[in-house]
C-alpha positions, 0 to 999 in steps of 0.5 A: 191628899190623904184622906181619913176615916172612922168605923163603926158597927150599929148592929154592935154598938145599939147605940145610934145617937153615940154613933152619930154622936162620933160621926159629928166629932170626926167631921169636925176634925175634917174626916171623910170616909167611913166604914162598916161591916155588913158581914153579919147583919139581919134585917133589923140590923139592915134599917141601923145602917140605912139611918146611919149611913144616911146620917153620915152622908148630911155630914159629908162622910164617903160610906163604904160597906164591907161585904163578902158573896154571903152577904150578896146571897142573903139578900138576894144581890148579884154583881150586875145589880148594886141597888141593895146597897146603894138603897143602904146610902153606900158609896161603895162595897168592899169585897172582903171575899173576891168572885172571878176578876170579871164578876169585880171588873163589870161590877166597876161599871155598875150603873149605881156608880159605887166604887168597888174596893177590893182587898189588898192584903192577898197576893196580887194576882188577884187585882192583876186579875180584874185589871185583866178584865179592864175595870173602870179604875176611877170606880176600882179602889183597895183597902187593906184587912185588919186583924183582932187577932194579937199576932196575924196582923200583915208584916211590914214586908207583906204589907210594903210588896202588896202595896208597892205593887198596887200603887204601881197600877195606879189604885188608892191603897187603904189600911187601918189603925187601931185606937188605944182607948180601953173598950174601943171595939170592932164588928166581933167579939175577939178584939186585941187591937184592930190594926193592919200592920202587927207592929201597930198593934200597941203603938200611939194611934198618932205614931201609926198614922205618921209611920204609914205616911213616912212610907207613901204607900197609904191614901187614905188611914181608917180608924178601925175600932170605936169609938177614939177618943176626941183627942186621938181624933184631933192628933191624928187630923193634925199630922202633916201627911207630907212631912216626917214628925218624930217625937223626942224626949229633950236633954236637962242640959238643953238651952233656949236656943237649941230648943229654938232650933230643935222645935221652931226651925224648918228642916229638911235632910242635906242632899248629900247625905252621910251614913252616920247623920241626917244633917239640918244646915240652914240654921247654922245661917240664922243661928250664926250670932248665937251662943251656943256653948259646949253642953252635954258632949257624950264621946259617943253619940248613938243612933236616935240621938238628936244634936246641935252643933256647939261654938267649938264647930265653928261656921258650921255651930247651930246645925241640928243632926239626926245621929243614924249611926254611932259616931265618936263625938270629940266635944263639939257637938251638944247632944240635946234629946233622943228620939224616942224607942218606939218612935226609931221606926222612922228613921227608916224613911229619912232620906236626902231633901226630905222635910222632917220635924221634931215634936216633943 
């Protein structure tokens, strides 16, 4: 199952009762994994971390250091002795900046037992590189960058290749989301958001989360700036990785029972599913003795709209259809709410048998 994380930067934030403060609220909602940057830290910096860190781990976080060959310089580290950071209470270092492929594949039997998480949003030829060099895989994970930069976040393209083709040698990928909260900082000045995929950047921190989900590829979602609010912690905790949850705004003119079977119905695509629609048929069964009367019937239904089939359909009266195509409607489907814009990205990833639910 998918794991999920927060981030935080002591050396930024100079406050650790609020840092741990935060670790204690995502702990609560179920979060494991936690980030930091060790990129430019001093060494006053360095006893920040080892507190936090140390906190994090009484409260069941994986910590995850990021780190780069400067930082192993200034402290005096190699690749064959760990013992620096696993003094910092690290579970594991993310290379930020990679060395040979061998130098990482020899650090993934380091005897400290730290995972090593190497960077995914680069050509993979990199990772192809290390495996070359027969890494233990059990220690050997990835993670994507995030970028504070508006506009040099990965495409979605990119982001899809890279990931596909790392999950097809069998390694967690890792990729961040970015908090909405006004002031929600990373580890450096320039900060417009603090996401992976561009098309994040200004998006919910839940349709974020449900989007990376929707595409299989993520095994573990980071929040990659600080601090999230509480109620963007709990959405996020509250999100079925398994299932596609897309948001709708209902029509005026929906009934008490189609909002019954919009919201309280357990869906899932038709098998033998069309171009224009993502049927829903199995509360047409539960739904049979229902009234259903002929409601909003525009004559054209439109990609997003969400529908439920009226009495003049006859048996098949109480299916709900998600429209995939624009399709003429001739007065027997009731059109009853619309998929939100921002929310469209997800119909992408409707395919047949695949559970899906509606949420207001």
């Amino acid at each position: 199952m998918p794991r999920l994380g927060i981030s935080l930067y002591p050396d930024v934030s100079n406050d650790m009762e609020k840092d741990k403060a935060y670790l204690d609220v995502a702990a609560k909602y179920g979060y494991t994994r936690l980030f930091t940057n060790l990129l430019s830290v001093n060494e006053e910096d360095l006893k920040k971390f080892r507190e936090l860190n140390q906190y994090a781990h009484e409260k069941g976080f994986e910590v995850i250091l990021d780190v780069a060959p400067s930082v192993f310089e200034a402290n005096g580290c190699s690749y064959d002795d760990l013992s620096f950071f696993k003094d910092l209470y690290a579970d594991g270092i993310r290379l930020d900046e990679g060395f040979n492929g061998q130098k990482e594949a020899l650090m993934t039997v380091n005897p400290q037992r730290l995972k090593i998480e190497v960077n995914a949003s680069q050509d993979t030829k990199y990772i192809d590189n290390i495996l070359s060099y027969k890494p233990y895989r059990d220690h050997l994970i990835t993670c994507h960058n995030f970028y504070p930069q508006r506009y040099s976040g990965l495409s979605y393209e990119l982001f899809q290749k890279t990931s596909q083709d790392i999950k097809k040698n069998n390694l967690k990928v890792a990729a961040f989301v970015t908090s909405q909260v006004q002031g929600a900082f990373g580890p450096w000045p320039v900060n417009d958001g603090l996401c992976t995929l561009e098309m994040h950047r200004d998006l919910p921190i839940d349709l974020q989360v449900r989007h990376y989900y929707a595409t299989g590829l993520v095994d573990d979602i980071l929040i990659a700036n600080c601090y999230a609010s509480e109620e963007e912690i709990k959405q996020v905790s509250e999100i079925h990785p398994g299932k596609l949850t897309i948001k709708i705004e209902l029509d005026e003119h929906v009934t008490d029972v189609e909002k019954e079977i919009i919201f309280n119905y357990p869906h899932f695509v038709r098998g033998d599913m069309s171009e224009y629609m993502a049927r829903s048929t199995m509360s047409r069964i539960d739904y049979k003795d229902a009234i259903i009367p002929a409601g909003n019937t525009p004559q054209q239904l439109h990609r997003g709209d969400v529908c439920v089939l009226n009495e003049k359909y006859g048996r098949y009266k109480g299916e709900l259809h998600l429209i995939l195509k624009d399709m003429p409607n001739t007065g027997n489907i009731n059109l009853v709410g619309k998929v939100l814009e921002q929310e469209k990205i997800l119909l992408e990833f409707i395919e047949p048998w695949k559970p899906f639910a509606l949420i207001k």
